[in-house]
Biotite code that builds the C-alpha atoms (Angstrom):
import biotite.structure as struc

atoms = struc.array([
    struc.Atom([99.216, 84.378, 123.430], chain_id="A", res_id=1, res_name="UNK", atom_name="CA", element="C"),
    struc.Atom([96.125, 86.336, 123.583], chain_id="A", res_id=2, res_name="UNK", atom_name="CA", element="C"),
    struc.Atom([95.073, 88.968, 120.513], chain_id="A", res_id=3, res_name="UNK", atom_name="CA", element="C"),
    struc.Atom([95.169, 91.489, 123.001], chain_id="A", res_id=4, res_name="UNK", atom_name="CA", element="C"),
    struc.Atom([98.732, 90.581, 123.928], chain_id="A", res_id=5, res_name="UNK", atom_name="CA", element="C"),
    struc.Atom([99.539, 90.121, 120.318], chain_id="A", res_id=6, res_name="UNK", atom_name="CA", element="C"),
    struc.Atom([98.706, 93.574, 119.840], chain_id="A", res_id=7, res_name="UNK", atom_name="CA", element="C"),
    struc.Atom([100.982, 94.863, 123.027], chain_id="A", res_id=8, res_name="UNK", atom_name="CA", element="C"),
    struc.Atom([103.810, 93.323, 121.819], chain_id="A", res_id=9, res_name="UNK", atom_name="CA", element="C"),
    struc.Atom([103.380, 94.856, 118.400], chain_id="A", res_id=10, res_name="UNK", atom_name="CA", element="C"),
    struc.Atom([102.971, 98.329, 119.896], chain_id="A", res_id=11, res_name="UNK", atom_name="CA", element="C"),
    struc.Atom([106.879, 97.425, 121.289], chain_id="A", res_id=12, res_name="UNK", atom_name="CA", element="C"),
    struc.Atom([108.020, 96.043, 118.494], chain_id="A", res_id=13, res_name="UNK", atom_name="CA", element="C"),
    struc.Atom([106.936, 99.627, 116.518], chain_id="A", res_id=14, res_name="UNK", atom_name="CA", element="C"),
    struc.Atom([108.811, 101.264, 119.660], chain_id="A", res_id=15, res_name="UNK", atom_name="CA", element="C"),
    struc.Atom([111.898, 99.460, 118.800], chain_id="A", res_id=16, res_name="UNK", atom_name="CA", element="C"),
    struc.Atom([111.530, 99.732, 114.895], chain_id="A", res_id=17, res_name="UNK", atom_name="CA", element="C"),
    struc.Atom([111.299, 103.961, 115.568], chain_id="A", res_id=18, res_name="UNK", atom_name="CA", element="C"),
    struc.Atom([114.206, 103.888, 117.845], chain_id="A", res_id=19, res_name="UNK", atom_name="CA", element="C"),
    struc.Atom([116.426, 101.561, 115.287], chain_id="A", res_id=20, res_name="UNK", atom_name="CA", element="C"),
    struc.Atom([115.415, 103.747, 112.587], chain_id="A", res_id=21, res_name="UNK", atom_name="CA", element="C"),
    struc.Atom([116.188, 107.189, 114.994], chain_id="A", res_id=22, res_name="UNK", atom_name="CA", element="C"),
    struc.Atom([119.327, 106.065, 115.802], chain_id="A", res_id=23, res_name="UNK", atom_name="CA", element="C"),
    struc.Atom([120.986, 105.162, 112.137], chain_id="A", res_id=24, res_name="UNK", atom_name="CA", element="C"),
    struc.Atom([118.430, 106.668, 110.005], chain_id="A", res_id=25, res_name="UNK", atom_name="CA", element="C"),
    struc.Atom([117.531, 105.349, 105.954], chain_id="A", res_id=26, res_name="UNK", atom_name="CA", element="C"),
    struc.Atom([120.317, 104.273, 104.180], chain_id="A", res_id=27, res_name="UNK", atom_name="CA", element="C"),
    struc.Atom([121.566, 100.789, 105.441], chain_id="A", res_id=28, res_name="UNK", atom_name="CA", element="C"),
    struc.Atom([121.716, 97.428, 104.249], chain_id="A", res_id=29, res_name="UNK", atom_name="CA", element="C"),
    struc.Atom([118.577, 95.234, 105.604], chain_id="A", res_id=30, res_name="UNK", atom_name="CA", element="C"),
    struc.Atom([120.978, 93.392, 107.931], chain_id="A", res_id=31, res_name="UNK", atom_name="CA", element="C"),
    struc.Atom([122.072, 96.368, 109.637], chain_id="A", res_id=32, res_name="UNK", atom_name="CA", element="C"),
    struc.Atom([118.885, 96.550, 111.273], chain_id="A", res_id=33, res_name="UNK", atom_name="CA", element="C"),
    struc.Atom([118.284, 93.614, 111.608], chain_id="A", res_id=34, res_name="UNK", atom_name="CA", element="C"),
    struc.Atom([121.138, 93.312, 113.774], chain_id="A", res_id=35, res_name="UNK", atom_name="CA", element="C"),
    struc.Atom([120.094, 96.732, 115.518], chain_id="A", res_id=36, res_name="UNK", atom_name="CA", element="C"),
    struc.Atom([116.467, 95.402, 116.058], chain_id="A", res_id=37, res_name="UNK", atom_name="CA", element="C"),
    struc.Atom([118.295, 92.071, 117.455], chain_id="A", res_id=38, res_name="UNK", atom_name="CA", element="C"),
    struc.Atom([119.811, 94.647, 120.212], chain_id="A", res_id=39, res_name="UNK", atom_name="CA", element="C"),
    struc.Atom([116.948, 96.608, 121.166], chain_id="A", res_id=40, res_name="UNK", atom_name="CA", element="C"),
    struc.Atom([114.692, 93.251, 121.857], chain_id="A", res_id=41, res_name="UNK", atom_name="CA", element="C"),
    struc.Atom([117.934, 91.832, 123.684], chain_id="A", res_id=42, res_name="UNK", atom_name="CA", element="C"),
    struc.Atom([117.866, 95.153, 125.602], chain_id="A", res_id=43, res_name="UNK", atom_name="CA", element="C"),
    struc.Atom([114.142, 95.231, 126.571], chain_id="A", res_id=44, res_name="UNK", atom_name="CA", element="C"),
    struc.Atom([114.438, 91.592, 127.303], chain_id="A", res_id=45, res_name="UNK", atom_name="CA", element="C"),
    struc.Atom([111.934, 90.314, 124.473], chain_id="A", res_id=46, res_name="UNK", atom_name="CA", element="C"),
    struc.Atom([112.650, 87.070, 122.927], chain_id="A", res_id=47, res_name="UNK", atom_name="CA", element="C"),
    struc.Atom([113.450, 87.128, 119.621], chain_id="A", res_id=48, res_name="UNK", atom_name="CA", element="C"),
    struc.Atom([115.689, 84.882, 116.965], chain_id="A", res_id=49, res_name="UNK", atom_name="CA", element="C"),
    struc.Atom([116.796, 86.092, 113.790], chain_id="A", res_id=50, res_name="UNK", atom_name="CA", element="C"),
    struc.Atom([117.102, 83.875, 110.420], chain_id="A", res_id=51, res_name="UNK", atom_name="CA", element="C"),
    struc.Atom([114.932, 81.611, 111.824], chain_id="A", res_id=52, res_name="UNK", atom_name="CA", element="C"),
    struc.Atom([113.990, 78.702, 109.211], chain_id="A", res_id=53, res_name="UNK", atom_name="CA", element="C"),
    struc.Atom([110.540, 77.627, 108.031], chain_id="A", res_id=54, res_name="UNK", atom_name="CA", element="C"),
    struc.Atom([110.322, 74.128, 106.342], chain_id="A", res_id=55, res_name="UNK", atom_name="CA", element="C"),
    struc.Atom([107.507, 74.380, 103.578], chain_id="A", res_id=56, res_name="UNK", atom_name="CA", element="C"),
    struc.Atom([104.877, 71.525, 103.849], chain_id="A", res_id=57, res_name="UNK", atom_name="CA", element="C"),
    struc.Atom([102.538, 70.572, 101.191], chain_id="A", res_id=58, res_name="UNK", atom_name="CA", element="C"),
    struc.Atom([99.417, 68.378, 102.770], chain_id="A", res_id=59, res_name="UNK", atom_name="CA", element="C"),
    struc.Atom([101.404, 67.937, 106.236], chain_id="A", res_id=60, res_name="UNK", atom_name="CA", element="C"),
    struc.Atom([104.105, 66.723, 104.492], chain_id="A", res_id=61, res_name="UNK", atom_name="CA", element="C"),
    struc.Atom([107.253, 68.517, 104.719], chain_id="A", res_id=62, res_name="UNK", atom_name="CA", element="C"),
    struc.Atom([108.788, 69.794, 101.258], chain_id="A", res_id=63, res_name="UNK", atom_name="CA", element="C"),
    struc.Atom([112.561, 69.714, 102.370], chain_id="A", res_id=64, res_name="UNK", atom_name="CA", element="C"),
    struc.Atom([112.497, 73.425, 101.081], chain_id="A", res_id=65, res_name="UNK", atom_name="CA", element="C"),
    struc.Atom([113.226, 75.962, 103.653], chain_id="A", res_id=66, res_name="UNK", atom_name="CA", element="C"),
    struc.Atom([112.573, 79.725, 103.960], chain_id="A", res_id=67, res_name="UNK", atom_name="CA", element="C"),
    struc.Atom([114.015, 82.043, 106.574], chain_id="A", res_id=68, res_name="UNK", atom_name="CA", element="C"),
    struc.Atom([112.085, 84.883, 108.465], chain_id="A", res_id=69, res_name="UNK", atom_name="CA", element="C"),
    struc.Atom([113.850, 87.685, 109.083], chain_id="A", res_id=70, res_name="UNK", atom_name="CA", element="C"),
    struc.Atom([113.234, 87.901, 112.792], chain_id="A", res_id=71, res_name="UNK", atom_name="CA", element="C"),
    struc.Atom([110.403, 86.176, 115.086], chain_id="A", res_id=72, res_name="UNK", atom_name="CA", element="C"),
    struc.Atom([109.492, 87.672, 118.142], chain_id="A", res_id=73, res_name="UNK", atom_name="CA", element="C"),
    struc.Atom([108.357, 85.226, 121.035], chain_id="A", res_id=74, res_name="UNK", atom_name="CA", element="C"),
    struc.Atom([107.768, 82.743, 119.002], chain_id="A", res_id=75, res_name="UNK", atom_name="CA", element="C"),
    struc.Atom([104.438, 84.534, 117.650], chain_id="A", res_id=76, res_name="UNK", atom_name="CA", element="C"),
    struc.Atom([104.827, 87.678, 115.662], chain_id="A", res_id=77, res_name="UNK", atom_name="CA", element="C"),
    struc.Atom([107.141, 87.773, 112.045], chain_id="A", res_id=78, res_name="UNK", atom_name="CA", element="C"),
    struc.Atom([108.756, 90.397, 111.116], chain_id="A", res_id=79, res_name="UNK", atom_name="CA", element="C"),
    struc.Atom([109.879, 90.835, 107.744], chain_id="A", res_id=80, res_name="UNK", atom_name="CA", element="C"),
    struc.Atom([112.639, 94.104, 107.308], chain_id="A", res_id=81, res_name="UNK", atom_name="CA", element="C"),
    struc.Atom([113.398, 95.590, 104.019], chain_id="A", res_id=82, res_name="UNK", atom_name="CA", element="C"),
    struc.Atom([115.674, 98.610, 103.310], chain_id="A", res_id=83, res_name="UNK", atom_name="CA", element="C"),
    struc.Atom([114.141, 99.290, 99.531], chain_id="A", res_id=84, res_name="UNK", atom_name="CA", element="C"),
    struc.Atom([112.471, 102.318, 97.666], chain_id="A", res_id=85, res_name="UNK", atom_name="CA", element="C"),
    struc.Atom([108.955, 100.984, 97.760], chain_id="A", res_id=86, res_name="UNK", atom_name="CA", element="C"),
    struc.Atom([107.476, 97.959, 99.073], chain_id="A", res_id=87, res_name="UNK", atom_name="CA", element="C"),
    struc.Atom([106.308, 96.349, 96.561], chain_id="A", res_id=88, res_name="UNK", atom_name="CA", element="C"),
    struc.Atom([103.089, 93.835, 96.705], chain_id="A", res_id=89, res_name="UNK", atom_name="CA", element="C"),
    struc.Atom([104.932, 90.289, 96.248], chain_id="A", res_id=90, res_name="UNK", atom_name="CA", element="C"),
    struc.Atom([106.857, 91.370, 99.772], chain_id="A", res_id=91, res_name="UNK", atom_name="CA", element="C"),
    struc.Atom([103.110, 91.542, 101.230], chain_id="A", res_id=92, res_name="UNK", atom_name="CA", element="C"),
    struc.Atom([102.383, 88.252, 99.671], chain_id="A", res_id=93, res_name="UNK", atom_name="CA", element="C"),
    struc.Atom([105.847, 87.011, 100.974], chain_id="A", res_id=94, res_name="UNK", atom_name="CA", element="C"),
    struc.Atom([105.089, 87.530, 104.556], chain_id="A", res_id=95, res_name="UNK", atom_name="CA", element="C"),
    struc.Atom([101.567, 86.087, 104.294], chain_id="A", res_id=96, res_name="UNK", atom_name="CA", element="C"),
    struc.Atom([103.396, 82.717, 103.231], chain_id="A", res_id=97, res_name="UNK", atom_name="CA", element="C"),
    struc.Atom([105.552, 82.929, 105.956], chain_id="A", res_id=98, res_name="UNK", atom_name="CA", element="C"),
    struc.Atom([102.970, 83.112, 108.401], chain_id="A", res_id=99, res_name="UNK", atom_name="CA", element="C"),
    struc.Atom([100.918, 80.294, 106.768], chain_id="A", res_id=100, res_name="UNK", atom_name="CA", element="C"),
    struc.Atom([103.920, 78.358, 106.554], chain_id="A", res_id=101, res_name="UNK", atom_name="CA", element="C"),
    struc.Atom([104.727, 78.942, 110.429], chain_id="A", res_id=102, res_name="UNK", atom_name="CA", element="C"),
    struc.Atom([101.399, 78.543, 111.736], chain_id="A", res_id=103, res_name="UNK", atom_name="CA", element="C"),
    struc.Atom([101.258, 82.395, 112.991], chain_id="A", res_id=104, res_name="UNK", atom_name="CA", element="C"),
    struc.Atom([98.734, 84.855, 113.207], chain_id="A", res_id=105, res_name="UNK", atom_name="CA", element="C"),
    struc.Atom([100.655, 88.445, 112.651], chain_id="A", res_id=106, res_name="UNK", atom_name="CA", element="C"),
    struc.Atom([103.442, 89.798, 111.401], chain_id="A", res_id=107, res_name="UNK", atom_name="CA", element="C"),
    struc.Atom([104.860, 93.181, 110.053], chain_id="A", res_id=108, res_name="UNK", atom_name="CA", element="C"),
    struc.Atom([106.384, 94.399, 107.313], chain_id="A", res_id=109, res_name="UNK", atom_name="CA", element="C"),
    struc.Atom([108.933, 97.300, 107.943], chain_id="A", res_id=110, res_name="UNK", atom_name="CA", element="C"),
    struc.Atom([110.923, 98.922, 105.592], chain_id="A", res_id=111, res_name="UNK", atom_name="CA", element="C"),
    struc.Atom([113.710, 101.409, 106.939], chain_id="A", res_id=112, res_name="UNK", atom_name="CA", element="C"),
    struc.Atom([114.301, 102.843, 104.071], chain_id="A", res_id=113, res_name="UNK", atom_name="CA", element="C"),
    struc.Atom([111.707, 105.906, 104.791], chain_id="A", res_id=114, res_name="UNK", atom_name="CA", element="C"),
    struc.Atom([112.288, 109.329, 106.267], chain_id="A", res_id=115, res_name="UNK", atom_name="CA", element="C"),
    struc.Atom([109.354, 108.396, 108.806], chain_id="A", res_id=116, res_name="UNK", atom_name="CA", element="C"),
    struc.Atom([109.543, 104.352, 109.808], chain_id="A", res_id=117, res_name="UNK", atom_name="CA", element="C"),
    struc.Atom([105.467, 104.962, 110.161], chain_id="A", res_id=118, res_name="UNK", atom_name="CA", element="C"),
    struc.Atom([105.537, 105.387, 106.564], chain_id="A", res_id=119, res_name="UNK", atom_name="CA", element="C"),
    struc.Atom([107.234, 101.699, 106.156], chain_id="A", res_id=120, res_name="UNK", atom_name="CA", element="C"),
    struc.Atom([105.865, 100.194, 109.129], chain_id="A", res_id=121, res_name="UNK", atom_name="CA", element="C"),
    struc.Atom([102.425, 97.470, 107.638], chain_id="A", res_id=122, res_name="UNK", atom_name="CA", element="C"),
    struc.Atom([100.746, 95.145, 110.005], chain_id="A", res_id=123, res_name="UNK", atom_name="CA", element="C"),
    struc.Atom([99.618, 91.949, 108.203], chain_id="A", res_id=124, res_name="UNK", atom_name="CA", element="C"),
    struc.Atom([97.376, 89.887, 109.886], chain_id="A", res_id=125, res_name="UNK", atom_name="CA", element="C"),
    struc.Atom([96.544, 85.594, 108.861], chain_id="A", res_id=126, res_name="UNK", atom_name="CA", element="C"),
    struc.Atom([93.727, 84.024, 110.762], chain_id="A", res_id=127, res_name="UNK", atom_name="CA", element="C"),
    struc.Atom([93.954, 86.526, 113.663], chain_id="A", res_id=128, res_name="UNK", atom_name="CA", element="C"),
])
């Protein structure tokens, strides 16, 4: 996938973040919208898996220790959903080592837990 697509898709996956968040508002356990988010993708026909695993290799060898990612969206983009008062920087950091760990170039880290979901929507970019 191109940057430029990259960058579509993440202008859809906002789309479906702000209509999640319209519809059931702050408030809600993480996996509520996760499951929500699951729906909207499912709706617009968009790819996606949630709890998808990440096996952490050191050196190209793999660790045996896993990690799950919230949601991946065709197979490129990671998205990383809180529902907490602040994000905090170690959830930053979190998502970067998911996306070194998968081998992907962008992901986002949205927190629903904001009267405006622009206010908890961050893109964070590895390698892009």
């Amino acid at each position: 996938m191109t940057n430029e697509q990259l960058n579509e898709l993440g202008g859809i996956i906002l789309y479906c973040c702000i209509t999640v968040h319209k519809t059931l508002g702050p408030g809600l356990l993480e996996s509520a919208y996760v499951l929500a988010l699951m729906k909207e993708f499912e709706i617009r026909k968009i790819k996606a898996k949630s709890q998808q695993p990440i096996e952490m290799s050191y050196k190209g060898v793999l660790l045996g220790k896993v990690y799950i990612i919230d949601i991946l969206v065709e197979d490129e983009i990671i998205l990383e959903l809180k529902a907490v008062d602040k994000i905090e920087p170690i959830f930053k950091a979190q998502l970067i080592t998911y996306l070194k760990l998968a081998d992907k170039k962008l992901g986002y880290l949205i927190n629903f837990n904001v009267p405006l979901l622009k206010d908890g929507f961050k893109r964070i970019v590895y390698n892009f």
